[in-house]
C-alpha positions as CSV (number, residue, x, y, z in Angstrom):
1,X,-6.8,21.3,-7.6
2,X,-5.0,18.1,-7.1
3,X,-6.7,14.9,-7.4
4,X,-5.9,11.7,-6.1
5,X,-6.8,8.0,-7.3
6,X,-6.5,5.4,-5.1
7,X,-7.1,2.1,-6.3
8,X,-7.4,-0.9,-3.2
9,X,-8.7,-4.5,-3.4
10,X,-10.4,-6.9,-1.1
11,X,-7.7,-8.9,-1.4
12,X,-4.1,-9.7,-2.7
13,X,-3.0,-11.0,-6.1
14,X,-6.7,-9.3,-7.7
15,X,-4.3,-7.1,-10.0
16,X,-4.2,-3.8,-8.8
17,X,-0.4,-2.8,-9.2
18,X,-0.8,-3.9,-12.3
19,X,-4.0,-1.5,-13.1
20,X,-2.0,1.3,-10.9
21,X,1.1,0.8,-13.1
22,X,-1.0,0.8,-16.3
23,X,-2.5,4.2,-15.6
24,X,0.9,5.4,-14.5
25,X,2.0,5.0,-18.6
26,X,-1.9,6.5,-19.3
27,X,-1.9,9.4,-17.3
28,X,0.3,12.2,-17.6
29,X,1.8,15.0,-15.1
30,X,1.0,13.0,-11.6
31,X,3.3,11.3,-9.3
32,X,2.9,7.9,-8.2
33,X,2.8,6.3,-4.4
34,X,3.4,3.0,-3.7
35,X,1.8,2.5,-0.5
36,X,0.9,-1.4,-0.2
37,X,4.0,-0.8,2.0
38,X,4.5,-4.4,3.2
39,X,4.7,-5.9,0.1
40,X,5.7,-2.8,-2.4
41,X,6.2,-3.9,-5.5
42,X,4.9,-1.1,-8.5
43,X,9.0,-0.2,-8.6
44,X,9.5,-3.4,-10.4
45,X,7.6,-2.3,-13.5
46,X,8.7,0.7,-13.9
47,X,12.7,1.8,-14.6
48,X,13.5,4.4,-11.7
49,X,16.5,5.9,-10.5
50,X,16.2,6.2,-6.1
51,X,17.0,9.9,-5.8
52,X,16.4,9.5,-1.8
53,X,16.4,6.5,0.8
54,X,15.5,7.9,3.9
55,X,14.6,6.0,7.7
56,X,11.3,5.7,8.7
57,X,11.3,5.1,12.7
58,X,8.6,5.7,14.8
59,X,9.1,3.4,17.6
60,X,11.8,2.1,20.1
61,X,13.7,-0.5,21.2
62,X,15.4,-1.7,24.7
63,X,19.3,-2.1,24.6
64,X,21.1,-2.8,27.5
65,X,24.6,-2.0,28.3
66,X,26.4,-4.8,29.1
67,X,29.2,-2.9,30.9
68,X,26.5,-1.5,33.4
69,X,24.4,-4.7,33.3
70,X,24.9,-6.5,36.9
71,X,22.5,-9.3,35.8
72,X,19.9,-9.3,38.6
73,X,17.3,-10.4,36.5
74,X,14.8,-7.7,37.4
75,X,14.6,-7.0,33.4
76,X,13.9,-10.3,32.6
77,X,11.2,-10.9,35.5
78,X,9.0,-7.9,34.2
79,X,9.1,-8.3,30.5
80,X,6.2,-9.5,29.3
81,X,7.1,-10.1,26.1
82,X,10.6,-12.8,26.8
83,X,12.6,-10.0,25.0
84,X,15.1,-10.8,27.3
85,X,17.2,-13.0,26.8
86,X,19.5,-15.8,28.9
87,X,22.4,-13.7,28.3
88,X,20.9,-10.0,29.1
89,X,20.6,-8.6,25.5
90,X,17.4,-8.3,23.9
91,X,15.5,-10.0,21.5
92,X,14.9,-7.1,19.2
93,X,11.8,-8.9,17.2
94,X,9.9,-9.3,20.9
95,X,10.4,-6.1,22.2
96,X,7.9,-4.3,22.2
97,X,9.2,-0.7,23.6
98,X,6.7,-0.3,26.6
99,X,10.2,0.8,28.9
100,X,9.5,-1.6,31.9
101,X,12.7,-2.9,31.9
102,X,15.0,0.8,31.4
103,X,12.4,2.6,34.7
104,X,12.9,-0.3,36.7
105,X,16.5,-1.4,35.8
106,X,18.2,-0.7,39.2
107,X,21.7,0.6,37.8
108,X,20.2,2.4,34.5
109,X,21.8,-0.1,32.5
110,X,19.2,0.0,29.8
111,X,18.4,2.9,27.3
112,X,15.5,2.8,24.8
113,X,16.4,4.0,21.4
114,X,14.8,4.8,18.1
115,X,13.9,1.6,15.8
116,X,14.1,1.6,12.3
117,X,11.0,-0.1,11.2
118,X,11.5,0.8,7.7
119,X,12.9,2.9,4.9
120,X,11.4,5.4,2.3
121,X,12.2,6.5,-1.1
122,X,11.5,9.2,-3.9
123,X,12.3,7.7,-7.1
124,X,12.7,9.2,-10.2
125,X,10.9,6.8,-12.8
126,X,10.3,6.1,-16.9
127,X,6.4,7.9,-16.0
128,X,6.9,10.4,-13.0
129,X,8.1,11.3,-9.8
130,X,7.3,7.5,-7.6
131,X,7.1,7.7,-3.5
132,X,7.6,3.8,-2.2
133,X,9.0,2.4,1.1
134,X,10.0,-0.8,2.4
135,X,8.4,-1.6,6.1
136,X,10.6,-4.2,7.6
137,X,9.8,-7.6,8.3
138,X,7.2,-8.2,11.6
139,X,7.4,-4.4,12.2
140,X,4.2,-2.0,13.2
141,X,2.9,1.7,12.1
142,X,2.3,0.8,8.6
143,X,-0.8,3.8,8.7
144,X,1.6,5.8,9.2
145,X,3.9,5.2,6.7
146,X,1.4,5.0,4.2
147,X,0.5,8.6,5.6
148,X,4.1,10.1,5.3
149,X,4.1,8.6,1.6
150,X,0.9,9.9,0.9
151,X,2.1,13.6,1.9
152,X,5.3,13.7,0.0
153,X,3.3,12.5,-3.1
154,X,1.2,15.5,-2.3
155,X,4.4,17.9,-2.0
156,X,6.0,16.9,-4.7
157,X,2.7,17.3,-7.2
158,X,2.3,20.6,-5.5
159,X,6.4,21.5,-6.1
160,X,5.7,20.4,-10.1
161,X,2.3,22.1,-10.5
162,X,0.7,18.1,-11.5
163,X,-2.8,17.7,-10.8
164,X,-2.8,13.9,-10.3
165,X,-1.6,11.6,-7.6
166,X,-2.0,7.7,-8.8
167,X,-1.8,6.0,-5.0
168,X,-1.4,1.6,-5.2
169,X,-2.7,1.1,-1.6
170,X,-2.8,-2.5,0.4
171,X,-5.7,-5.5,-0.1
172,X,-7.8,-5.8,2.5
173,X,-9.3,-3.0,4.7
174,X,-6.9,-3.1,7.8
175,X,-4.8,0.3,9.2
176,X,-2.8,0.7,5.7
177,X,-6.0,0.7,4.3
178,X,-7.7,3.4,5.8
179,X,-4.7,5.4,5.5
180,X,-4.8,5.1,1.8
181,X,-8.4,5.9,1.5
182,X,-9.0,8.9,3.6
183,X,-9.3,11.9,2.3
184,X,-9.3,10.5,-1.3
185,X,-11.2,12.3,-4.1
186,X,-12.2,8.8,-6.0
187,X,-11.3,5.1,-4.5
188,X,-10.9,2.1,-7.8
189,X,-11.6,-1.2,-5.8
190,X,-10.4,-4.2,-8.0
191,X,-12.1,-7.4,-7.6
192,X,-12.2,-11.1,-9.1
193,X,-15.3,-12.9,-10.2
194,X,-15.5,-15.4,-6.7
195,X,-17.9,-16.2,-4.0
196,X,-14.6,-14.4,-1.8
197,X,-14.1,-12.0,-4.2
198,X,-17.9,-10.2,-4.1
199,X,-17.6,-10.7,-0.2
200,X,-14.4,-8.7,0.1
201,X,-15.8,-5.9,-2.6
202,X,-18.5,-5.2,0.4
203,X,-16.5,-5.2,2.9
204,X,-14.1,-2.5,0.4
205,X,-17.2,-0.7,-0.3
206,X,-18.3,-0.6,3.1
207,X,-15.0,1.4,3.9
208,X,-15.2,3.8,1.4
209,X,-18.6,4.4,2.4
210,X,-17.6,5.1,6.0
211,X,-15.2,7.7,4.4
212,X,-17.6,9.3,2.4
213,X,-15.2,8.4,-0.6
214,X,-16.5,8.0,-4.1
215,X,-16.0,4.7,-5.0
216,X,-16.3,2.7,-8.7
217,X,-15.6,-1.0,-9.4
218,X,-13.9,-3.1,-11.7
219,X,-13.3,-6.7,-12.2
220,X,-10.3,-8.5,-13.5
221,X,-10.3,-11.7,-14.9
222,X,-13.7,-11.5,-15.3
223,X,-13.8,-13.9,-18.0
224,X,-12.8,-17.0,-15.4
225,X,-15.7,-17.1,-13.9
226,X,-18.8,-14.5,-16.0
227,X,-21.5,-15.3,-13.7
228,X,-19.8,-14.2,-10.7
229,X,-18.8,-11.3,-12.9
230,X,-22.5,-10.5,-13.4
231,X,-23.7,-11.0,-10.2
232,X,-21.3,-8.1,-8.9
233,X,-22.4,-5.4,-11.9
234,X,-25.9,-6.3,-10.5
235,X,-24.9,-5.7,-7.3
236,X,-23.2,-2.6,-7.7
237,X,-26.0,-1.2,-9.6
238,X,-28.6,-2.4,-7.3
239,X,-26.6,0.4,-4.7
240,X,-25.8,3.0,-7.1
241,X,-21.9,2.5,-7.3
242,X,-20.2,2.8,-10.6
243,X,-19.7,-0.1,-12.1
244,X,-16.2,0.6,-14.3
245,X,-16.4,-2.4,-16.3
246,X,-14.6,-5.9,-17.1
247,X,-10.8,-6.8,-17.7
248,X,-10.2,-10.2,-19.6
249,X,-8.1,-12.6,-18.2
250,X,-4.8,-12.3,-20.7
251,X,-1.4,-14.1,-20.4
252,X,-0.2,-10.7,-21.9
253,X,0.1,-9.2,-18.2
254,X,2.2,-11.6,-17.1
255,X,4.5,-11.4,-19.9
256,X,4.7,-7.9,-19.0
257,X,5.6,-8.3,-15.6
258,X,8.5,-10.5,-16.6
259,X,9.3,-8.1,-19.0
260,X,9.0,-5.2,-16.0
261,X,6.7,-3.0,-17.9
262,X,3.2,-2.2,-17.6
263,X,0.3,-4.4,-20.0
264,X,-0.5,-1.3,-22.0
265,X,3.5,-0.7,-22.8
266,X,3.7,-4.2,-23.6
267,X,0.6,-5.5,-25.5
268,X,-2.3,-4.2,-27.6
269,X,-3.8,-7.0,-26.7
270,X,-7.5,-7.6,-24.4
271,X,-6.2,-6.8,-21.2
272,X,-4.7,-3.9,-22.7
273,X,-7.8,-2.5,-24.3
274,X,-9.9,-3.3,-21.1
275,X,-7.7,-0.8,-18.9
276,X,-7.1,1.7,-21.6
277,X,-11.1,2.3,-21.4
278,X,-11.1,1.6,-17.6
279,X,-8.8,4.5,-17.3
280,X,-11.0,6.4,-19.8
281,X,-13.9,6.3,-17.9
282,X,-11.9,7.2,-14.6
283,X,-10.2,10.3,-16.2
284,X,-13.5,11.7,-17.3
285,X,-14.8,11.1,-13.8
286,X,-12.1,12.7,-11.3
287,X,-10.5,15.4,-14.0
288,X,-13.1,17.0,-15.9
């Protein structure tokens, strides 16, 4: 049976790509997906080879044809969104695709067509097969992205007989979110020892628990603030969730990153040996 790891956050910049591409080096026959698919960024610590670069597109766009275009305005007068511009073309950023403009263009002068919002990738990388995309600046339907990535993670462990998929979902708990977490067999949600920090672990734990996914925390940089760090272990045992353990804070990960590798490839140092047992723990619990 495949299993799949996600690992979320409450927030950005708590250090879960750098967890998710530390467990990439850890774990062994599993593919990776990238699917914090407005800011991707596990590729960059990990050498891969792009084996395909596919379009993702699922919505559309006005364009109007300027050799049909008469310019009576009735375009601009019903757009709700100024897409149109002085000139009768279209302001590809504020359309929206509703089709006002191309039902009630008078000489059919204006055709919607498919948008690329995006493009996806299958990588071939230093630790696995790795399924990332790139969603385009101000562009929409990042759930479903995150669900197409998601999939061919799934197909491709299926394809190589691996029983792991390692997912690097979004911060927050908005619509990539959700599409990270459902349907997961056990959700990592990284936290930092703040005031902020402990409020966006509930509102990450309240998710998972809509879901009915397992959940277990961890807190990174735990040593900036211990208190804070405390008060969440109490807090997660006080409702019954696993409480993974404590990462140091350690200059170590950074040097990594420059150095595009993972902390555990890089170091033996505290940071190092706080996700080694992190990922210990985790193994035991999703693949025995």
């Amino acid at each position: 049976m495949i299993k799949e790891l996600v690992i979320i956050s409450g927030k950005g910049g708590t250090g879960k790509t750098s967890i998710s591409g530390s467990f990439a080096a850890l774990a062994e026959n599993k593919v990776m997906a990238d699917c914090d698919v407005d800011a991707a960024d596990l590729h960059i610590i990990m050498k891969h080879t792009v084996l395909s670069d596919e379009s993702f597109s699922t919505s559309r766009k006005a364009v109007i044809n300027p050799s049909l275009c008469t310019e009576c305005g009735r375009c601009s007068e019903l757009c709700r969104f100024d897409a149109i511009t002085d000139d009768f073309s279209v302001k590809t950023l504020s359309c929206e695709g509703c089709g006002v403009c191309a039902a009630f263009c008078p000489v059919n002068a204006i055709k919607m067509i498919d948008h690329e919002s995006g493009r996806w990738f299958v990588s071939d990388t230093d630790k696995g097969p790795l399924v990332h995309a790139c969603l385009g600046m101000a562009e929409g339907n990042s759930g479903k992205l995150v669900a197409l990535l998601r999939k061919k993670a799934r197909a491709i462990a299926e394809e190589k007989g691996y029983n792991l998929i390692i997912v690097d979902g979004s911060p927050g708990t908005g619509c990539p979110v959700i599409a990270s977490v459902t349907g997961a067999s056990y959700l990592l949600i990284v936290t930092e020892p703040t005031v902020s920090g402990l409020h966006d672990l509930k509102r990450a734990l309240e998710l998972a628990a809509h879901f009915r996914v397992k959940s277990g925390v961890c807190v990174n940089k735990a040593d900036i603030n211990s208190d804070v760090a405390s008060d969440i272990e109490l807090f997660c045992k006080s409702k019954g969730i696993d409480f993974l353990g404590t990462i140091p804070y350690d200059k170590d990960v950074t040097h990594a990153q420059i150095a595009g590798k993972s902390v555990v490839e890089h170091s033996e140092g505290p940071a190092s040996a706080s996700i080694k047992d992190l990922w210990n723990r985790i193994k035991n619990e999703i693949l025995v």
